[in-house]
Backbone as CSV, one residue per row, in Angstrom:
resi,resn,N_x,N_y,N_z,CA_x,CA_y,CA_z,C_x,C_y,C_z
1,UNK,86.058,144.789,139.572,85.741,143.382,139.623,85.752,142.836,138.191
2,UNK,86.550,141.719,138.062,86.804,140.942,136.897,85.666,139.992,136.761
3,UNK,84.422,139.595,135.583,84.022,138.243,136.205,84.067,138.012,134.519
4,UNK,83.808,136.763,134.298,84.094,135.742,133.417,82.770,134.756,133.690
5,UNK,82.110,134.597,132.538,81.139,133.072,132.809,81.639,132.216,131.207
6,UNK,81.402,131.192,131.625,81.794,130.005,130.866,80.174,130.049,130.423
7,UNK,79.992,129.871,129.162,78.796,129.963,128.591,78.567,129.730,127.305
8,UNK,77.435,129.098,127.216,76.643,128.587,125.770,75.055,128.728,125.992
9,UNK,75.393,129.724,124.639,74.262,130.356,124.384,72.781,130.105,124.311
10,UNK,72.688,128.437,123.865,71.948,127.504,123.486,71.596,126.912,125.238
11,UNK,71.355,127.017,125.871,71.341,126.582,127.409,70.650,127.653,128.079
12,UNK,69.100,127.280,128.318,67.966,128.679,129.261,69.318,129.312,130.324
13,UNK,69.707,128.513,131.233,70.210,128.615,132.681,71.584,129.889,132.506
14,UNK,71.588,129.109,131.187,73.214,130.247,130.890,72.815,131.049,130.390
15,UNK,72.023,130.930,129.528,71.141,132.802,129.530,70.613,133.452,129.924
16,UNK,69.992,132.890,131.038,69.236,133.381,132.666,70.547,134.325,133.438
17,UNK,71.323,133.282,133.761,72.815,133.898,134.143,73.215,135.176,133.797
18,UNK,73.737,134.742,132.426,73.971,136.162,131.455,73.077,137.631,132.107
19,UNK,72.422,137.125,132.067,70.645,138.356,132.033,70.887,138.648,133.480
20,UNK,70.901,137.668,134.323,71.243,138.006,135.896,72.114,139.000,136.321
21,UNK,73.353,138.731,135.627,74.502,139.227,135.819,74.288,140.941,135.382
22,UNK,73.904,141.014,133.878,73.174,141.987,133.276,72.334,143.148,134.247
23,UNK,71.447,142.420,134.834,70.611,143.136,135.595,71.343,143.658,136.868
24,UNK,72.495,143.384,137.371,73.105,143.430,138.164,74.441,144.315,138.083
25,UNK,74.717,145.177,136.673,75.217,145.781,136.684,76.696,145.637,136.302
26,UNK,76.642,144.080,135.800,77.976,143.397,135.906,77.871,142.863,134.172
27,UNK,79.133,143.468,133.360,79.186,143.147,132.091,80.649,142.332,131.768
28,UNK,79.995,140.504,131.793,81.550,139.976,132.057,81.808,139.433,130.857
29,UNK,83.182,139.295,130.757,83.813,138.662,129.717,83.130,136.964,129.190
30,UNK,82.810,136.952,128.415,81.921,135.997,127.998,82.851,134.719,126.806
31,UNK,83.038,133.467,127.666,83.203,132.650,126.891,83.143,131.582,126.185
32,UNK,82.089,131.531,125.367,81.642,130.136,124.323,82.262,128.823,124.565
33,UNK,82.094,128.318,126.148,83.142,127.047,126.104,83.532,126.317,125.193
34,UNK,82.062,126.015,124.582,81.861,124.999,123.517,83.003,125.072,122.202
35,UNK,82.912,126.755,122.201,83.652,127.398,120.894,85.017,127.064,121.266
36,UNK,85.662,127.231,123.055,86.865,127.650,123.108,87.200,127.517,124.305
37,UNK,87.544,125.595,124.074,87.017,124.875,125.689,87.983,125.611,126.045
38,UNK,88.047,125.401,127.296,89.437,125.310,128.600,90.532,124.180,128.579
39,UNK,91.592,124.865,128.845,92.661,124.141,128.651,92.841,123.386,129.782
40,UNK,93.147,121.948,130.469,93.011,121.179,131.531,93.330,121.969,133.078
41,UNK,94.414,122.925,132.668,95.038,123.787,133.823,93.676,124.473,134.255
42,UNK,93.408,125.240,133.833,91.826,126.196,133.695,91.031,125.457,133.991
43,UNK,90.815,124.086,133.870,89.628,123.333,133.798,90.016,122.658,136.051
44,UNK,91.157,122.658,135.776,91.626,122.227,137.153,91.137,123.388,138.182
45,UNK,91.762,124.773,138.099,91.102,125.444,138.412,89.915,125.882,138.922
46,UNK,89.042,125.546,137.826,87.957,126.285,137.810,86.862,125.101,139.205
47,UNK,87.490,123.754,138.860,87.127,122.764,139.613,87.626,123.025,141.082
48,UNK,88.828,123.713,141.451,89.306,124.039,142.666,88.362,124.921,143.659
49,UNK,88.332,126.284,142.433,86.994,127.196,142.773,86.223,126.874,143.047
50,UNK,85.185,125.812,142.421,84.318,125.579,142.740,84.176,124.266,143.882
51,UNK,84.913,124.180,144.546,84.862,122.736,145.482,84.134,122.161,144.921
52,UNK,84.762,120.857,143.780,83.910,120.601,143.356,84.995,119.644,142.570
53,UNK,84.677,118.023,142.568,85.473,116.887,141.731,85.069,116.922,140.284
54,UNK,85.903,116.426,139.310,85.627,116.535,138.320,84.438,115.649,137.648
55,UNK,83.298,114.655,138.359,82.495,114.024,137.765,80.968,115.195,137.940
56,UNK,81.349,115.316,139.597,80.025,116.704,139.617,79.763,117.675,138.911
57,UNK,80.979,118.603,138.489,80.993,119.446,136.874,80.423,118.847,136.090
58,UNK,80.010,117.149,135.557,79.857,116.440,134.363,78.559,116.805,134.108
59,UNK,78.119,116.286,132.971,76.842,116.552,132.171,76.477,114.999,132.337
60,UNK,76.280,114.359,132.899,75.855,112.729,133.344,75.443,111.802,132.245
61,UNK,74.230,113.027,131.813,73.358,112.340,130.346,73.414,112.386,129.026
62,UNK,74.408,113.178,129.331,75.260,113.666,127.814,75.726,112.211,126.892
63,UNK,75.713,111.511,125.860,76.271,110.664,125.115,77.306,110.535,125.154
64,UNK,78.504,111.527,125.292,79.734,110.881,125.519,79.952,110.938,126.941
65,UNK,79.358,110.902,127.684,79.857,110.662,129.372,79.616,109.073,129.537
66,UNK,78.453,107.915,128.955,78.173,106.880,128.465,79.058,106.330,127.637
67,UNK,79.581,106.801,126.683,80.221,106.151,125.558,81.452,106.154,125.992
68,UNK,82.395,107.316,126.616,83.647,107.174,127.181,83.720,106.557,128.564
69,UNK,82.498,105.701,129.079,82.553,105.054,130.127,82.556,105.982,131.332
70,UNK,82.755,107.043,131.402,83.204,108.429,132.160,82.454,107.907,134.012
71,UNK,81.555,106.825,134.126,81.318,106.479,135.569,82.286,105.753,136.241
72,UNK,83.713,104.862,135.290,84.272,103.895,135.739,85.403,104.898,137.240
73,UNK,85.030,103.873,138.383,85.911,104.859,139.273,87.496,104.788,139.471
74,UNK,87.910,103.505,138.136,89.321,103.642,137.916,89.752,105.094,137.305
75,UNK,89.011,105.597,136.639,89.488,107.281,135.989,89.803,107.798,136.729
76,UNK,91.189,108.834,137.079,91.241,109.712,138.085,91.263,111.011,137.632
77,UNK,91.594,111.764,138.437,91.145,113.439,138.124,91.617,114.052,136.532
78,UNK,92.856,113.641,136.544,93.756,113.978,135.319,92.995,113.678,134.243
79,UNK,92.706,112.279,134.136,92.191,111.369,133.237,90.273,112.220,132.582
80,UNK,89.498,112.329,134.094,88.407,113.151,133.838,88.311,114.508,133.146
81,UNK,89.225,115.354,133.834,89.230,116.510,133.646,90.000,116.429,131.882
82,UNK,90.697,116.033,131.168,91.094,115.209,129.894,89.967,115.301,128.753
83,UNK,89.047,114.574,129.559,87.543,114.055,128.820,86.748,115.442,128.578
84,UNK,87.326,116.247,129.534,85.984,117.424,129.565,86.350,118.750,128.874
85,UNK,87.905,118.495,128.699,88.646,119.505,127.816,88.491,118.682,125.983
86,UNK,88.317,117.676,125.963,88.349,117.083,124.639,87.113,117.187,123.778
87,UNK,85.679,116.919,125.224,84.729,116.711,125.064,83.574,118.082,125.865
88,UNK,83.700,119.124,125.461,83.079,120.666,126.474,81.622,120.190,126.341
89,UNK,81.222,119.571,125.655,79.244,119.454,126.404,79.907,118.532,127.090
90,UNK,80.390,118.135,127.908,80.577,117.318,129.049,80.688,118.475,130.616
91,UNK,80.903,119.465,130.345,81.147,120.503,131.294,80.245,120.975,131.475
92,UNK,79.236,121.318,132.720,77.971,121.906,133.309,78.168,123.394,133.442
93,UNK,77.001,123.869,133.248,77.095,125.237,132.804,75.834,126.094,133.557
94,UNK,76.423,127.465,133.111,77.186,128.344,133.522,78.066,128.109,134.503
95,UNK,79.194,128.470,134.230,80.371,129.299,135.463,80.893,130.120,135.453
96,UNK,80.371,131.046,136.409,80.907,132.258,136.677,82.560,132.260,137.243
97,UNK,83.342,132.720,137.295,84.238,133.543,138.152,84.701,134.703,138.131
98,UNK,85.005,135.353,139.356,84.803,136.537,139.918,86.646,136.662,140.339
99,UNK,86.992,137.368,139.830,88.424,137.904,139.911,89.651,136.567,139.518
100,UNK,89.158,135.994,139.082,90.044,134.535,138.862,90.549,134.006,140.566
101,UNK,89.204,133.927,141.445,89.772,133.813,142.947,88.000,133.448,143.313
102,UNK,87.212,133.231,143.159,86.136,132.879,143.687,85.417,132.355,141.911
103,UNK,84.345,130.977,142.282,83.685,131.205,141.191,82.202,130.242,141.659
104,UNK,81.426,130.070,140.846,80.030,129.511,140.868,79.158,128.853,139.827
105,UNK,78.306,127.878,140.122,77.734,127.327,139.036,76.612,127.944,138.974
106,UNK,76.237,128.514,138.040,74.797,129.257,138.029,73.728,128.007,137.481
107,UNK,73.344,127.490,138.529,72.387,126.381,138.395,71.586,126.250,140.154
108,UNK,71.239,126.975,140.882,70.257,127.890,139.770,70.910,129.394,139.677
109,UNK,70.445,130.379,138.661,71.504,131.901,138.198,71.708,132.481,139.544
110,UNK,70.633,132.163,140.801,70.630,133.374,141.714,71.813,132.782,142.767
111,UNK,72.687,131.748,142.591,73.305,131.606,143.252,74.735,132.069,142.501
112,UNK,74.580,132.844,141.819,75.706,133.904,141.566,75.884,135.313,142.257
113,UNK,74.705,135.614,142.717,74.610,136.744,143.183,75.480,137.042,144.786
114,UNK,76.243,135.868,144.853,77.066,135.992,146.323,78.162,136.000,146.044
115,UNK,78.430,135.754,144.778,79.844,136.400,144.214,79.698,137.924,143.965
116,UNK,78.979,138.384,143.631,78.917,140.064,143.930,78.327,140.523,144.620
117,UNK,78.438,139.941,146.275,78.258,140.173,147.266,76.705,141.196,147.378
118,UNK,75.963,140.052,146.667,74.606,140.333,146.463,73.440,139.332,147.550
């Protein structure tokens, strides 16, 4: 089993995660979004995985979700998902995925544990 979490270090939930995962026997490839966003394809993706539109991923209260207007519902997916590759504290965190074929928001961590069929 491959898993991958999207993660910053600075965030309880994503270090809860981390530690979850940890305790669970599972040592995944770990990547510093912040350090080394996702490229829009990946970011499309990861949004597919997660049934899930690109404003619900958002960070709502974040300053640039306000400042880039990011509620207007003329933006469409392309346009969002754009903002969140330009702008990564705009992307909600932790995300796990599990073989590049299933993935999860660890918010809260224990709902990762059904990706390793825990």
């Amino acid at each position: 089993m491959h898993v991958v979490i999207y993660h910053n270090p600075r965030c309880r939930k994503s270090r809860e995660t981390l530690a979850l995962l940890g305790e669970n026997g599972v040592q995944p490839d770990v990547v510093e979004y912040l350090a080394t966003p996702p490229d829009a394809t990946t970011l499309d993706h990861l949004l597919t995985l997660l049934q899930l539109e690109p404003r619900q991923l958002m960070r709502q209260k974040e300053d640039e979700f306000v400042a880039l207007n990011l509620a207007d519902p003329a933006l469409d997916r392309a346009a969002l998902i754009a903002a969140m590759v330009a702008h990564p504290r705009l992307i909600e965190r932790p995300i796990v995925v599990v073989d590049g074929k299933r993935a999860a928001l660890g918010r809260p961590p224990e709902q990762v544990l059904a990706l390793l069929g825990r």
